[in-house]
BALUM-498703 format. One record per atom (N, C-alpha, C): residue number from 1; residue in three letters; atom name; x, y, z. Coordinates in steps of 0.001 Angstrom, whole numbers. Atoms other than C-alpha are relative to their C-alpha. Example, Ala and Ser with C-alpha at 12.3 -4.5 7.8 and 13.67 -1.06 7.14 Angstrom:
! BALUM-498703
1,ALA,N,890,-1190,0
1,ALA,CA,12300,-4500,7800
1,ALA,C,900,1200,0
2,SER,N,-820,-1190,-60
2,SER,CA,13670,-1060,7140
2,SER,C,-770,1090,730
***
This chain:
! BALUM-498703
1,UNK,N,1051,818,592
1,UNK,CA,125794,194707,30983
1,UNK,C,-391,593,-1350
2,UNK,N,556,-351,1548
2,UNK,CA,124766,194892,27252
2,UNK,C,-1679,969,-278
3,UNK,N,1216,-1018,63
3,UNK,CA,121291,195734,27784
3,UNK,C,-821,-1623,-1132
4,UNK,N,594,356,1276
4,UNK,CA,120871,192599,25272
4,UNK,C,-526,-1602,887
5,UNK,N,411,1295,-473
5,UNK,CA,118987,189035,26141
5,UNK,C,997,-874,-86
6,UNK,N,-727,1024,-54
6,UNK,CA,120394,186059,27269
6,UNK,C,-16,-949,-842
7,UNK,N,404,1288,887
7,UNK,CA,120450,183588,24313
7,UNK,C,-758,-1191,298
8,UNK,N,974,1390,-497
8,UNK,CA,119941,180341,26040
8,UNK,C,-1905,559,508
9,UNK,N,1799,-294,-584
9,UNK,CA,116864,182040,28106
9,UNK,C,-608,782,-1031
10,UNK,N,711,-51,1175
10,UNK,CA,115523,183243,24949
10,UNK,C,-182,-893,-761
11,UNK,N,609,877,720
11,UNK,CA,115379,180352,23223
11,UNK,C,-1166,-1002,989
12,UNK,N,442,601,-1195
12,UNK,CA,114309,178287,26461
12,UNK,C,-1660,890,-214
13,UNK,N,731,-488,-196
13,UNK,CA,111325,180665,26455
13,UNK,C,-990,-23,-1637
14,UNK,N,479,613,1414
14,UNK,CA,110772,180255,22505
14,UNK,C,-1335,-823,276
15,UNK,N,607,1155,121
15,UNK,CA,110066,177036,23095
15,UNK,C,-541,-711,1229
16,UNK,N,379,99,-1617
16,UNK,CA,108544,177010,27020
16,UNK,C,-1219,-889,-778
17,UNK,N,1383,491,377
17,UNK,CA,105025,176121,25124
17,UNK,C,119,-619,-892
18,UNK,N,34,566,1680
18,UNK,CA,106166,174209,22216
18,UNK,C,-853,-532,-609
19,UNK,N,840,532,266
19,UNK,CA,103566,172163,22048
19,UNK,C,365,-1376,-678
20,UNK,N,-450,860,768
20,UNK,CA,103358,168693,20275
20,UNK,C,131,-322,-1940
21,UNK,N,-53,-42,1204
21,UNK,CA,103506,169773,16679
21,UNK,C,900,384,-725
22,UNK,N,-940,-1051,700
22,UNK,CA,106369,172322,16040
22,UNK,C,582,-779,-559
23,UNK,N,-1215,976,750
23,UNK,CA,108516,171453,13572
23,UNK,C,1599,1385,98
24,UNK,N,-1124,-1364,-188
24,UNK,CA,111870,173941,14548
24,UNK,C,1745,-581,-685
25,UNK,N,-1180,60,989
25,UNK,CA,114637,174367,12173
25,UNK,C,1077,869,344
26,UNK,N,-401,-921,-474
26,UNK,CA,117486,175859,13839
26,UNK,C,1477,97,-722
27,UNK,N,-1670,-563,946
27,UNK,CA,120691,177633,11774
27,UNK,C,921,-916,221
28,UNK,N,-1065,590,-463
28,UNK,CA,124045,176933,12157
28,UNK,C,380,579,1055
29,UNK,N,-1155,-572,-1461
29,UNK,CA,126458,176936,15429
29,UNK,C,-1491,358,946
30,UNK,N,525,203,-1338
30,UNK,CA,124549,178265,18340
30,UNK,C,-1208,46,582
31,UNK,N,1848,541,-247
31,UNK,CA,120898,178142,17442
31,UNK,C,-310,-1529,381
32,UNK,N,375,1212,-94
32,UNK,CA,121403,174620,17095
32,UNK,C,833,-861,1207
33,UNK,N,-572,795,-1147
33,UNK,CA,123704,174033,20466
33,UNK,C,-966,1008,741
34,UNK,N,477,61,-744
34,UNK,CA,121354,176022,21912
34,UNK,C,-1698,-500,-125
35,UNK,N,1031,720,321
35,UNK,CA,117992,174329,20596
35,UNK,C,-182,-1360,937
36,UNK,N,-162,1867,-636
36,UNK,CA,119649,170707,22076
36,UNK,C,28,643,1317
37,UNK,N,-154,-356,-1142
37,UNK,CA,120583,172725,25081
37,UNK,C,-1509,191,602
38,UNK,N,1784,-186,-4
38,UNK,CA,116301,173545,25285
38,UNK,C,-713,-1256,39
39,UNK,N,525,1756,-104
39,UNK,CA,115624,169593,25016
39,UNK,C,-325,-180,-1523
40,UNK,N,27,554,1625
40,UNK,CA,116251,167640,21900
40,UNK,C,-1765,-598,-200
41,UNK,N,1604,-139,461
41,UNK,CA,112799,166697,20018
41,UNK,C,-37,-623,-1450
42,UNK,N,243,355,941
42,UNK,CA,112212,164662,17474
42,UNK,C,-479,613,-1367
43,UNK,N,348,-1153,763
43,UNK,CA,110791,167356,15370
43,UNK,C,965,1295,46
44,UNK,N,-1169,-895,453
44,UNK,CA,114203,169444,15601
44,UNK,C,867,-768,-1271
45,UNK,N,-959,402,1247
45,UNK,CA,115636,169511,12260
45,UNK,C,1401,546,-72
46,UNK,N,-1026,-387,-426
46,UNK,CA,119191,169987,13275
46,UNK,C,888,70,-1467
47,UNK,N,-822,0,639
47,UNK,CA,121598,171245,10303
47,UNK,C,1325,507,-363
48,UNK,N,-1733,-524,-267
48,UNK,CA,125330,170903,10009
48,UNK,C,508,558,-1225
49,UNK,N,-721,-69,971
49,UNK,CA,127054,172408,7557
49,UNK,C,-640,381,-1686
50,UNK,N,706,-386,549
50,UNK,CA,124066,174249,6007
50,UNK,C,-25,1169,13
51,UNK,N,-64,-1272,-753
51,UNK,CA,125056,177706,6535
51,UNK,C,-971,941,-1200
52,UNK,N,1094,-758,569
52,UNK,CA,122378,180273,4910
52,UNK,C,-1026,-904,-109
53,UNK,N,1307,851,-99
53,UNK,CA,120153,177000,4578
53,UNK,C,-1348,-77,743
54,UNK,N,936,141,-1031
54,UNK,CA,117851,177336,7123
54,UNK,C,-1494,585,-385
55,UNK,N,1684,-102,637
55,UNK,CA,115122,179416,6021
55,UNK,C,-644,-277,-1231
56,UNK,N,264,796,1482
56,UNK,CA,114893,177849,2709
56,UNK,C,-599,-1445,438
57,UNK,N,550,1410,-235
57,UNK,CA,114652,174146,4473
57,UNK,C,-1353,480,1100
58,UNK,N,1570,-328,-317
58,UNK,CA,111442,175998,6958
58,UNK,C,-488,-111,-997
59,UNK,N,820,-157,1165
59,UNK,CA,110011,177016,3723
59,UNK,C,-549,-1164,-465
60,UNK,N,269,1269,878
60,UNK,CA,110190,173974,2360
60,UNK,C,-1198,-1078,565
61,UNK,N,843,1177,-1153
61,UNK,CA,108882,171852,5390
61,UNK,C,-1346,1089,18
62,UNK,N,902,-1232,-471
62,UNK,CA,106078,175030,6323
62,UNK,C,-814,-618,-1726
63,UNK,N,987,-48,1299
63,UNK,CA,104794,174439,2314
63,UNK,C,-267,-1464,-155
64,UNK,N,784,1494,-178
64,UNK,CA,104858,170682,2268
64,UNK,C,-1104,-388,1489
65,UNK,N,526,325,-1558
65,UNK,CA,103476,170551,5939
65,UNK,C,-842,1493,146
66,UNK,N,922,-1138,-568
66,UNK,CA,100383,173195,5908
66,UNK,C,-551,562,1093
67,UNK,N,1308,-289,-962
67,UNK,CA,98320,172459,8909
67,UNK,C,1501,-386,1709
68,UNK,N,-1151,-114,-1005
68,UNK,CA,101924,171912,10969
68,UNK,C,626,1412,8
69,UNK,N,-715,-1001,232
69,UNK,CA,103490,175106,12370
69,UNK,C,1677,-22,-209
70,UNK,N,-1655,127,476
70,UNK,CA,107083,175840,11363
70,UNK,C,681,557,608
71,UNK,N,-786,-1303,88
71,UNK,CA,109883,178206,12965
71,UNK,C,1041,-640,-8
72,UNK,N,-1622,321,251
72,UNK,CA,113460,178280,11779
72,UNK,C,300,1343,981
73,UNK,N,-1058,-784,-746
73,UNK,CA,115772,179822,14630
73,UNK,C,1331,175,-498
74,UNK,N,-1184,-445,640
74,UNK,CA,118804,181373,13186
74,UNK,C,446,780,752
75,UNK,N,-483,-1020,-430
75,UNK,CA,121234,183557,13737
75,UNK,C,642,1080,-827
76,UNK,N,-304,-1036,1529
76,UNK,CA,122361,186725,11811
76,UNK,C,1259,-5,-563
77,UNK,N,-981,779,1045
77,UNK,CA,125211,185388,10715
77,UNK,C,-172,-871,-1678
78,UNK,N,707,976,794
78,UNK,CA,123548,182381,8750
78,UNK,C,-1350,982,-738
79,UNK,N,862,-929,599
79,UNK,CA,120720,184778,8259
79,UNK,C,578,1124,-1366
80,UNK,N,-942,-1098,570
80,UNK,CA,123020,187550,6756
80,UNK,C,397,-1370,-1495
81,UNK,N,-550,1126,1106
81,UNK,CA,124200,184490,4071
81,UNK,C,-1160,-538,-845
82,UNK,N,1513,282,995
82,UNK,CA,120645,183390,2978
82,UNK,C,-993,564,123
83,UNK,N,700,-1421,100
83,UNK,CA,119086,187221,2990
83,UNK,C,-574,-195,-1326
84,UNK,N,944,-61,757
84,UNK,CA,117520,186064,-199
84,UNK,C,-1280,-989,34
85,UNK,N,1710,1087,-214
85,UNK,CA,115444,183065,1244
85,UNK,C,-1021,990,579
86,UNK,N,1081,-1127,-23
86,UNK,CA,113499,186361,2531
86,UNK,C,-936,176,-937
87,UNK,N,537,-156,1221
87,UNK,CA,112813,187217,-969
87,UNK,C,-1276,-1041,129
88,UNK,N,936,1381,1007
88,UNK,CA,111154,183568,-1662
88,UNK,C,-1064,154,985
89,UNK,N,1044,-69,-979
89,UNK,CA,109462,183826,1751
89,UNK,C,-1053,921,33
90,UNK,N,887,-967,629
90,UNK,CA,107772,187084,748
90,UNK,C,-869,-162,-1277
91,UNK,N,403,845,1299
91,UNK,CA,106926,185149,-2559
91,UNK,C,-1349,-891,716
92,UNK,N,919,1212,-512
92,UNK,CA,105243,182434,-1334
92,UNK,C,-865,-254,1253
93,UNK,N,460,-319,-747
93,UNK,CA,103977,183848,1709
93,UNK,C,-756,-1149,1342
94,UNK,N,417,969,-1190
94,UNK,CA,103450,180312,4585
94,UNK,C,-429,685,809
95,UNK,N,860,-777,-1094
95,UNK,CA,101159,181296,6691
95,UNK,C,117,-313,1687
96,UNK,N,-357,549,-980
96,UNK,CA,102124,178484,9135
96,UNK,C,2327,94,430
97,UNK,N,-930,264,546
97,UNK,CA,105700,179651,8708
97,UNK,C,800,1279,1323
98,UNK,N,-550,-791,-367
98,UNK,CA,107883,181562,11517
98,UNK,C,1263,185,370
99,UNK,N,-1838,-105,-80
99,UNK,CA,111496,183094,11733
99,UNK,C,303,713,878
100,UNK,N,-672,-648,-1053
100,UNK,CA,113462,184051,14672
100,UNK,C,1406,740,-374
101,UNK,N,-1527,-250,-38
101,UNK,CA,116758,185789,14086
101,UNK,C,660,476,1310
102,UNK,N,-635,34,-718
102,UNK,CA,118807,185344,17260
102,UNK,C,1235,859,42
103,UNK,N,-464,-816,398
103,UNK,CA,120878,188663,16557
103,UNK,C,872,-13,1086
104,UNK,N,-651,-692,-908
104,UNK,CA,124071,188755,18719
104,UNK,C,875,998,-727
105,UNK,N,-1183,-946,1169
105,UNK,CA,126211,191164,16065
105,UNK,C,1227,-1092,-79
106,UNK,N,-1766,854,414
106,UNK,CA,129001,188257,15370
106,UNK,C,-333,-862,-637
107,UNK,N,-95,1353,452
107,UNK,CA,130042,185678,13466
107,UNK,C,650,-1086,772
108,UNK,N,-330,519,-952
108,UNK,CA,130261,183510,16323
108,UNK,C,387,-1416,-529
109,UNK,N,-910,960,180
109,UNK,CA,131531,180455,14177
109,UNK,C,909,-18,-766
110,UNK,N,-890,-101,837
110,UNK,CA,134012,182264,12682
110,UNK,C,1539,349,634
111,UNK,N,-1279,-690,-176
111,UNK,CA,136213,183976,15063
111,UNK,C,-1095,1033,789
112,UNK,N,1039,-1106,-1104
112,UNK,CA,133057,186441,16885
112,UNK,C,509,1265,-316
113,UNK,N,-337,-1639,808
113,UNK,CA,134156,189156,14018
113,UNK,C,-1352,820,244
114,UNK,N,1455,-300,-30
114,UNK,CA,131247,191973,14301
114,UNK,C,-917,-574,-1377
115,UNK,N,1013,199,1417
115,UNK,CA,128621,191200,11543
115,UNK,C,-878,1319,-268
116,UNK,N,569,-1303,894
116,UNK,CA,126640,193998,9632
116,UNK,C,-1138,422,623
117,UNK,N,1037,-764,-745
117,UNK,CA,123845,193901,11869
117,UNK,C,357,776,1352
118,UNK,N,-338,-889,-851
118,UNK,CA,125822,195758,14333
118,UNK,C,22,1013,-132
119,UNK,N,-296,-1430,774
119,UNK,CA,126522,198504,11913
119,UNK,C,-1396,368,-798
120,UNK,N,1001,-258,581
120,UNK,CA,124240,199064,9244
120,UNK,C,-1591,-58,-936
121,UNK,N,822,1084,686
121,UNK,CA,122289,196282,8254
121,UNK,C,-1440,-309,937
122,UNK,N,866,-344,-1174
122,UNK,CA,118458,196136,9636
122,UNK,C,-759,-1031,-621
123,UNK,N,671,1052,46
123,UNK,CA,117120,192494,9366
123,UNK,C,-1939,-160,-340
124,UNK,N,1602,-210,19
124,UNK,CA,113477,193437,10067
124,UNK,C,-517,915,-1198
125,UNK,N,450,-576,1047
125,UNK,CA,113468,196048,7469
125,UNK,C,521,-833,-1215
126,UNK,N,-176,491,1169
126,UNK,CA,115168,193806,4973
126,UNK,C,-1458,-1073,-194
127,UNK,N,832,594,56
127,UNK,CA,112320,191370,5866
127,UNK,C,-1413,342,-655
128,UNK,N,1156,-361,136
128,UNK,CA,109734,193596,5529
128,UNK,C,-630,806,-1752
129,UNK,N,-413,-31,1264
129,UNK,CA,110998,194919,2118
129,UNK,C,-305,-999,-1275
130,UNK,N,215,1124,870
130,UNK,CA,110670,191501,762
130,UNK,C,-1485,-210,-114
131,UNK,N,1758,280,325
131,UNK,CA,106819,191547,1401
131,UNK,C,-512,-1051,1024
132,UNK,N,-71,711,-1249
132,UNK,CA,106911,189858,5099
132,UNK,C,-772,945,610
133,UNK,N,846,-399,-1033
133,UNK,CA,104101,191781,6785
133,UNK,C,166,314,1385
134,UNK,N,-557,279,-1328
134,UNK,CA,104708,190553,10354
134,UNK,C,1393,-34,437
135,UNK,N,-987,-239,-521
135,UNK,CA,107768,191836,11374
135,UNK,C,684,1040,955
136,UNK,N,-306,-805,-1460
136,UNK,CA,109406,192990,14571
136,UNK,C,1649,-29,197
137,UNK,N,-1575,-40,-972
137,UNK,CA,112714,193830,16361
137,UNK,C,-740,-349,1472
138,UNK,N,1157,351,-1280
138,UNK,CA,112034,192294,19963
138,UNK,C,1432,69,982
139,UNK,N,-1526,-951,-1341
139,UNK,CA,114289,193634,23208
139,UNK,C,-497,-684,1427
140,UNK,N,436,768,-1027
140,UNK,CA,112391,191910,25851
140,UNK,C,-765,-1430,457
141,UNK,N,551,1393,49
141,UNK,CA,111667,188717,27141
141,UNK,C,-1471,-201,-118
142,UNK,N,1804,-29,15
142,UNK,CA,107944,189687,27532
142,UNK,C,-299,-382,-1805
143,UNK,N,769,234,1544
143,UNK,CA,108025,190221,23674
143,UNK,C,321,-1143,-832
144,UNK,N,-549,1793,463
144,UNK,CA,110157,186865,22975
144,UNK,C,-1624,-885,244
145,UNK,N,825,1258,-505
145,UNK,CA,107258,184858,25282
145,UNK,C,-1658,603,-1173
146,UNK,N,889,-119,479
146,UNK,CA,104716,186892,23185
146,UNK,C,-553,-294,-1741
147,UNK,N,-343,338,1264
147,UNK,CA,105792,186019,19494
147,UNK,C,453,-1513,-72
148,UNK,N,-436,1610,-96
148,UNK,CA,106618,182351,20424
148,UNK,C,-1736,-659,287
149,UNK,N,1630,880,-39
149,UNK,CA,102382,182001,21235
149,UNK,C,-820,111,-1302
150,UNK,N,224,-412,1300
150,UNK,CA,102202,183233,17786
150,UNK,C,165,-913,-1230
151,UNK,N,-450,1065,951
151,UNK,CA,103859,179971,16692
151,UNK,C,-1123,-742,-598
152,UNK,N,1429,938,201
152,UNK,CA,100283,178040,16799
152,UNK,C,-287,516,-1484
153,UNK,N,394,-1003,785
153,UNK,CA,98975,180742,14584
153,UNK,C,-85,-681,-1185
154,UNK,N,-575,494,1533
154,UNK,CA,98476,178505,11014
154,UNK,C,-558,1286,-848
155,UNK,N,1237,-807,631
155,UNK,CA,96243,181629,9518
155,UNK,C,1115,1286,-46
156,UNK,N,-442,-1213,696
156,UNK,CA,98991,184665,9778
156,UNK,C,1085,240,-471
157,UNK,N,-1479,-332,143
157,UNK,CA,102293,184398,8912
157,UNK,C,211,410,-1414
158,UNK,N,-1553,-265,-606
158,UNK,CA,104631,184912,7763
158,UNK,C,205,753,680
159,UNK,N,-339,-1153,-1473
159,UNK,CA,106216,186405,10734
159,UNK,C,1521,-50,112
160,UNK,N,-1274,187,-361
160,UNK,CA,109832,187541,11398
160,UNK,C,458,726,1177
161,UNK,N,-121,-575,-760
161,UNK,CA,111318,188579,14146
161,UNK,C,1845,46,391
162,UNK,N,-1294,-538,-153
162,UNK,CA,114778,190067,15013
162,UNK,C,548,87,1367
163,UNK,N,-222,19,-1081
163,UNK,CA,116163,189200,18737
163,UNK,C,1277,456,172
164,UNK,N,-1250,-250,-567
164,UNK,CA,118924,191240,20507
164,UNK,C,505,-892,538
165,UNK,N,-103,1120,-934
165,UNK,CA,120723,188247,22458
165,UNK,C,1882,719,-169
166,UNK,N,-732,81,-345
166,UNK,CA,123736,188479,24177
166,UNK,C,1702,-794,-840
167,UNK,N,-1023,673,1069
167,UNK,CA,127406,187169,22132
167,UNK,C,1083,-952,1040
168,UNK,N,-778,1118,-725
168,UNK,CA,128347,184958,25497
168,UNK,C,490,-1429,-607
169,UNK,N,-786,1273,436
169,UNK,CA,130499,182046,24704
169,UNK,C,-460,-1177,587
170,UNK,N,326,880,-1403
170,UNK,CA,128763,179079,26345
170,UNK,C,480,-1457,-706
171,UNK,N,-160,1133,152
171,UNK,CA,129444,175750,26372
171,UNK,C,-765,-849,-814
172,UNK,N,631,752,1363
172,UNK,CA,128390,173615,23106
172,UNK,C,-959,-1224,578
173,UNK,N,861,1144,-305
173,UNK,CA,125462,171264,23561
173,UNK,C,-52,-483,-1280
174,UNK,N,149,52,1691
174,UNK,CA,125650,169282,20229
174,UNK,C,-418,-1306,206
175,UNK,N,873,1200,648
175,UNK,CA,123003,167139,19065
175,UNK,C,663,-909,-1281
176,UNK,N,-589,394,908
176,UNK,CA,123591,164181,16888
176,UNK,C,533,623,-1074
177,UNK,N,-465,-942,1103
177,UNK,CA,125435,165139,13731
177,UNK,C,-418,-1700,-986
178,UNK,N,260,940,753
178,UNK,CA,124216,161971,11953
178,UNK,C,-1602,334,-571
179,UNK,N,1031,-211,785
179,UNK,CA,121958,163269,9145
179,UNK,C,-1075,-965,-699
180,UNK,N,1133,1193,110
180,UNK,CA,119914,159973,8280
180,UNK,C,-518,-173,1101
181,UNK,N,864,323,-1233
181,UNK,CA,118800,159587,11749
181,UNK,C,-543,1084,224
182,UNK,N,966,-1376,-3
182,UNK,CA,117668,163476,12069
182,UNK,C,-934,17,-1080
183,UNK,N,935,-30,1224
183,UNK,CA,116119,163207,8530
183,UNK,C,-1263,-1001,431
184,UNK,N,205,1137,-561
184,UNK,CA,114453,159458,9658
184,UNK,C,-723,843,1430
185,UNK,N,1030,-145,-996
185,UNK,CA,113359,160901,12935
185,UNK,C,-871,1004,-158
186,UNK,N,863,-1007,770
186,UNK,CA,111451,164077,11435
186,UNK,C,-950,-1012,-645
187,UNK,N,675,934,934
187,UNK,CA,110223,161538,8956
187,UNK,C,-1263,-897,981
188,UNK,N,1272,1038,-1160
188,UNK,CA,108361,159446,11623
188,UNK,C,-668,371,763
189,UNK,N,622,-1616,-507
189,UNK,CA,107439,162451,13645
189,UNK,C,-1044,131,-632
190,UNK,N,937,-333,1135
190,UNK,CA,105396,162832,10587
190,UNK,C,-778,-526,-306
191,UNK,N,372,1234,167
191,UNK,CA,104067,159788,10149
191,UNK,C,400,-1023,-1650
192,UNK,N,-776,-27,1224
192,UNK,CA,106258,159085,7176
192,UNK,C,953,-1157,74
193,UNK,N,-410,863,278
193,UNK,CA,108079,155845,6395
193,UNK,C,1928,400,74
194,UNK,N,-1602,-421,157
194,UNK,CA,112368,156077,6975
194,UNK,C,244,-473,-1836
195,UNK,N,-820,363,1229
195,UNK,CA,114476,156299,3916
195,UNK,C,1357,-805,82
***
């Protein structure tokens, strides 16, 4: 045994309390088969073929959308690729604004080569570097279920957090891939008119 969390039951636990407001932005590959695998949601902003994108499009939604909370689920792959949307996030500091990194050490849509956070690369300190305050490495499910009640929170964030999870191979749950109807259902979620 790894010693490391189960992905699915870490996200599952994420989002046990979601509540009816979150707006959750989840990476590429297996944040976002395991997000659908957690129950799809009109307020999942599912993106294909956005790889480092993710905490740039939170940001975005988290600063247009104040009094809504935000978290983008990633993984350190995708994370590792847009290590400077940190920067901006330390910039601009969303208060309603929180990031998970789903850390199994691979590039699990590449081939499940190791990635840098196995070796020498330390997510939470790059975070915290950038001027991210709230930031953790988290090893147990207690501290997953305790940083996911943190989501409400519009008053402290930015918050990041760095999850050991397991690099099991599971079976793909994949939400639409039709980007006008994910855009469109966010949009109405919102109370926002389709494009």
């Amino acid at each position: 045994m790894s010693g490391k969390l189960e992905r699915r039951a870490a996200m599952a636990t994420l989002l046990a309390d979601r509540g009816a407001d979150l707006l959750v932005v989840p990476g590429l590959g297996s944040t976002t088969y395991d997000l659908a695998a957690a129950g799809d949601d009109d307020r999942n902003f599912y993106l294909w073929g956005a790889m480092g994108g993710a905490v740039m499009i939170g940001l975005g939604l988290a600063l247009a959308q104040p009094k809504l909370p935000v978290v983008v689920i990633t993984g350190d792959g995708e994370m590792l690729m847009g290590m400077g949307s940190l920067a901006t996030v330390g910039l601009q500091k969303p208060t309603n604004l929180s990031i998970v990194v789903l850390d199994n050490e691979r590039y699990g849509e590449t081939g499940g080569q190791t990635s840098h956070t196995a070796m020498a690369v330390d997510l939470v300190g790059v975070a915290s570097a950038c001027g991210i305050a709230d930031t953790r490495a988290i090893s147990t499910m207690a501290e997953v279920e305790a940083f996911a009640k943190q989501f409400q929170d519009l008053a402290a964030g930015p918050r990041v957090a760095n999850v050991k999870i397991d690099a099991a191979n599971l079976e793909r749950i994949l939400p639409t891939r039709d980007g006008m109807f994910i855009l469109n259902r966010l949009r109405g979620s919102l109370g926002f008119a389709p494009i």
